[in-house]
N, C-alpha and C positions, 0 to 999 in steps of 0.2 A: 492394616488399613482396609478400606472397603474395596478399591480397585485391585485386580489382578493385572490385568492387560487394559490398553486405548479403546479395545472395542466395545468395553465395559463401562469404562468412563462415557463414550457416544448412547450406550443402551439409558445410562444415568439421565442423561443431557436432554435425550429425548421425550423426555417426565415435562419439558418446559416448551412455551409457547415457539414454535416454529415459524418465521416471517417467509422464512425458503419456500413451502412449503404451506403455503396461502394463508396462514394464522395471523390472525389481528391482535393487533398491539397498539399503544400510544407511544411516538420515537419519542423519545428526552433524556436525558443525561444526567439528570437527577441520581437513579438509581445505581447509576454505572460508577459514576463520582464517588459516592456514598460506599459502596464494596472497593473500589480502587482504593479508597482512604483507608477502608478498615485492613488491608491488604498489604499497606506501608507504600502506598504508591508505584509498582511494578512498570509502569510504562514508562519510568521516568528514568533518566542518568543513564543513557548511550543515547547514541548518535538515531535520528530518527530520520526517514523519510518517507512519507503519508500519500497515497495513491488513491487519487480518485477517477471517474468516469465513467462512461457509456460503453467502451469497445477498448480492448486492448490493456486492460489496466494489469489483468495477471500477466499479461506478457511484460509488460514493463518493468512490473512489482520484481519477476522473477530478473530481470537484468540488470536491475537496480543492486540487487540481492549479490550476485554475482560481480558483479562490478568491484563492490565496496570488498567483498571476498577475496577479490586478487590484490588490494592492498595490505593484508594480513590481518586484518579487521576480522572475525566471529561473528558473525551476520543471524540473525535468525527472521526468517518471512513467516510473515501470517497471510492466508490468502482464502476465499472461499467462493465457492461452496467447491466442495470436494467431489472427486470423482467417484472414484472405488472406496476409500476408507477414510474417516473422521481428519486421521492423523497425520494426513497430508496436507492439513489445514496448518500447521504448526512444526517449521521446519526449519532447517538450517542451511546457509544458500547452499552448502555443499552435498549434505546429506541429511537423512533423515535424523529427528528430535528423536532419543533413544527413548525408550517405555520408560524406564524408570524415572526419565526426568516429567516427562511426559503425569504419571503418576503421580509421583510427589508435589507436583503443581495442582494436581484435579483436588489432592488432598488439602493442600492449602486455603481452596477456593471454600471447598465442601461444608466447612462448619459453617461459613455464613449463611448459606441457604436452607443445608435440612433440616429438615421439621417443620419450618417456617411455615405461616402462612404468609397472603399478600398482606396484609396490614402492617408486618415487618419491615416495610420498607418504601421510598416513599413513592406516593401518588396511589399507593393503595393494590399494585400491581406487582407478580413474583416477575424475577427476572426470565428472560428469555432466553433461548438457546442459545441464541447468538452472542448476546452477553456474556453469558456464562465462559462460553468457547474464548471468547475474545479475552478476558481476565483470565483464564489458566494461558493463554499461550503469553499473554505478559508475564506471568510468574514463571512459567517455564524460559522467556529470556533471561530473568532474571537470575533464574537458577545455575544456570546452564553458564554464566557468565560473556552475557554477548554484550559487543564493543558498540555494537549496531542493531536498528532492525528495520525493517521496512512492511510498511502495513498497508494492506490493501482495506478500502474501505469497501463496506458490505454491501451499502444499498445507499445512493445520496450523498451523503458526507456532512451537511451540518448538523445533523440528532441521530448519526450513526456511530454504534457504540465504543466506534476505534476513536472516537473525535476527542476524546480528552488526552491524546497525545499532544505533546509540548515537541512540533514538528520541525526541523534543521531546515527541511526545505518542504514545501507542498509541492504534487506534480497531478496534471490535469489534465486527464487524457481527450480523445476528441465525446464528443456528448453527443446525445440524442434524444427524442422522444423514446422514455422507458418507465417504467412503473408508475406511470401518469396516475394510478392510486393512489399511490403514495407521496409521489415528488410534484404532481402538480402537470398541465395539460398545454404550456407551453415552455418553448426554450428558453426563454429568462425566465420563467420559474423554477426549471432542473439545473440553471445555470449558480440561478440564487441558491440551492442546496447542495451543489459540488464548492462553490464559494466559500460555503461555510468552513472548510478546511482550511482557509489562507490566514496565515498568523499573525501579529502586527512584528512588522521586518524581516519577514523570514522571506527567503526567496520561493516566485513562484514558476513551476515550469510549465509550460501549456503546449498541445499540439494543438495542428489547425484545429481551428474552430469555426463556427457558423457567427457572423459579422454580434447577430444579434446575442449568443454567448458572450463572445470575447469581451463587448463591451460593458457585460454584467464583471466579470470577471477582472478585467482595466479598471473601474470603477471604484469594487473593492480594495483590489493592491493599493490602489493612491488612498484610500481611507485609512487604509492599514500601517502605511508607510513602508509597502513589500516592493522590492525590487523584482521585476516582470523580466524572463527569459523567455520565448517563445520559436518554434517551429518556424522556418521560412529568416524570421529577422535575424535570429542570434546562430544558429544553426541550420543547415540543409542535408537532406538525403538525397545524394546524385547517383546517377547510374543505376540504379538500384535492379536486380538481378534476381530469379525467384527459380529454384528450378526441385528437385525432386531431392535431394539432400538441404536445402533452407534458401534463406536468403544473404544475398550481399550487398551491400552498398559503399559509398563513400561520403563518408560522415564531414562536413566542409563548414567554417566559421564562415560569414563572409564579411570583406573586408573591414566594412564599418561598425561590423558588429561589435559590442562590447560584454564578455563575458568571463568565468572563468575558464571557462571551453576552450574559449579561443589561443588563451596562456599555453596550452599545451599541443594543439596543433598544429600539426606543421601544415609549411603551405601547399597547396594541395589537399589537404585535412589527409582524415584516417580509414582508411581500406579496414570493412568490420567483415563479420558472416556473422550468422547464425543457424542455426538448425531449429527455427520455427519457421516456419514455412510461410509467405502471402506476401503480398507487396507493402502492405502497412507495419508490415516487420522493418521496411528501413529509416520509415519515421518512428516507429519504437523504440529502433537500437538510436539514432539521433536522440529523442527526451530522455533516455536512457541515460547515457551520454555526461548532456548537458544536467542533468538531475545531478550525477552525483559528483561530479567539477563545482557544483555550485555548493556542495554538501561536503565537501574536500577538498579545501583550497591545493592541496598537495599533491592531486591523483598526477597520474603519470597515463599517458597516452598506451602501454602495455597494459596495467590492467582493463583500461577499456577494451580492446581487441584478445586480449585472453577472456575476460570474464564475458563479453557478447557469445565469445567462439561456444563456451561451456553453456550458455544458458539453455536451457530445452522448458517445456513444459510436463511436468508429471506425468507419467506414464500411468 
């Protein structure tokens, strides 16, 4: 094969337009489609849960990850932009995606693109890094035999290139004014591109949000025909406790609420920690939470509180 090791695959990768990294691109899903097809569909057949927003989304992405892990579920996270190395972008909630699989996925992807030029494909433009990235770590789920994944989306969410996952549940973190080049120069603008993620009847999970979000976001679900979980109404983070080993809180349904959350709390709700550290970690660990209850009619109130306990963020 052409690859030795992951770092070889990222020297590969970086031959292609970088959005990270201030390189211009046209977003659309054309091209992604089109490789995902010829690929055999990789993103499809396990359990999915699709992460978008402004703040907090890899924290989420990873407790999501963790969560579905402590019901014996094979979880694999995709998340970005990476720190130290490519290949922590493409991981398994427990431990890292091994090279080899890692490899045989880059190989998979590889014939469609080299040589090419952009006329190969459509809109007249080669695929981008992030593309790329995004298709080997679906075929590395694939490979790898995972029951589950959870995908953080890159930039936006409606012509971000994870969007053509067929999502179990969407989660929506809180938003803000960001890449105002990209996504647009007010809040129901970035609101209308995290939107794009909401699937017609899939559940959607939301943190607080700013009035004028929320109601782009309400809007869509009833267009959709998605059933709306949200921060405050279906779930709350009480107590919540920040100190130099993480945070804790008490994750609490309240009483009128109607969720799957709520099935399994007891009254009183559920005593979490984690070892991410800040106060918005206990609304985290809550959409956390409530994400994957709504994505597992089955879960059990243990792996919640084991799989928060294990979450951390990449070292």
């Amino acid at each position: 094969g052409k690859f030795s090791s992951s770092e070889e695959i990222y020297e590969f990768l970086s031959n292609y337009i970088n959005v990270e990294k201030g390189q211009a691109t046209v977003f659309k899903l054309d091209r992604m489609r089109a490789l995902a097809s010829a690929l055999g569909n990789p993103e499809r057949g396990r359990l999915c849960i699709h992460v978008a927003g402004s703040k907090g989304k890899g924290s989420v992405s990873t407790m999501c990850a963790r969560i579905l892990s402590e019901t014996g579920l094979k979880v694999g996270i995709y998340t970005s932009p990476h720190i130290l190395r490519w290949k922590e972008r493409i991981a398994l909630a427990d431990r890292e995606m091994p090279e080899d699989i890692l490899i045989a996925a880059a190989e998979e992807v590889l014939p469609l693109v080299e040589g090419l030029g952009p006329d190969a494909f459509p809109g007249g433009e080669l695929p981008t890094f992030f593309e790329l990235s995004t298709l080997i770590a679906f075929c590395a789920f694939r490979s790898s035999a995972c029951d589950a994944q959870v995908i953080e989306v890159g930039l936006g969410g409606r012509l971000d290139s994870t969007n053509i996952v067929e999502p179990d549940v969407s989660v929506i973190t809180t938003i803000e004014l960001e890449h105002t080049q990209f996504l647009g120069n007010s809040l129901p603008e970035i609101a209308f591109e995290k939107a794009g993620i909401i699937k017609t009847g899939k559940p959607v999970c939301l943190s607080r949000q700013n009035p004028q979000a929320m109601t782009v976001f309400e809007k869509r679900a009833r267009e959709l025909n998605c059933p709306v979980f949200a921060i405050d109404t279906h779930v709350e983070a009480l107590d919540i406790r920040v100190d130099t080993d993480g945070t804790r809180c008490r994750i609490n349904c309240p009483q009128d609420s109607d969720s799957a959350l709520k099935k399994i709390a007891p009254p009183g709700g559920i005593a979490v920690e984690t070892g991410i550290i800040g106060e918005i970690q206990g609304q985290n660990m809550a959409l956390a939470a409530l994400a994957c209850a709504a994505a597992l009619p089955r879960l059990e109130a243990r792996a919640i509180t084991e799989g928060l306990k294990k979450a951390s963020i990449p070292a």
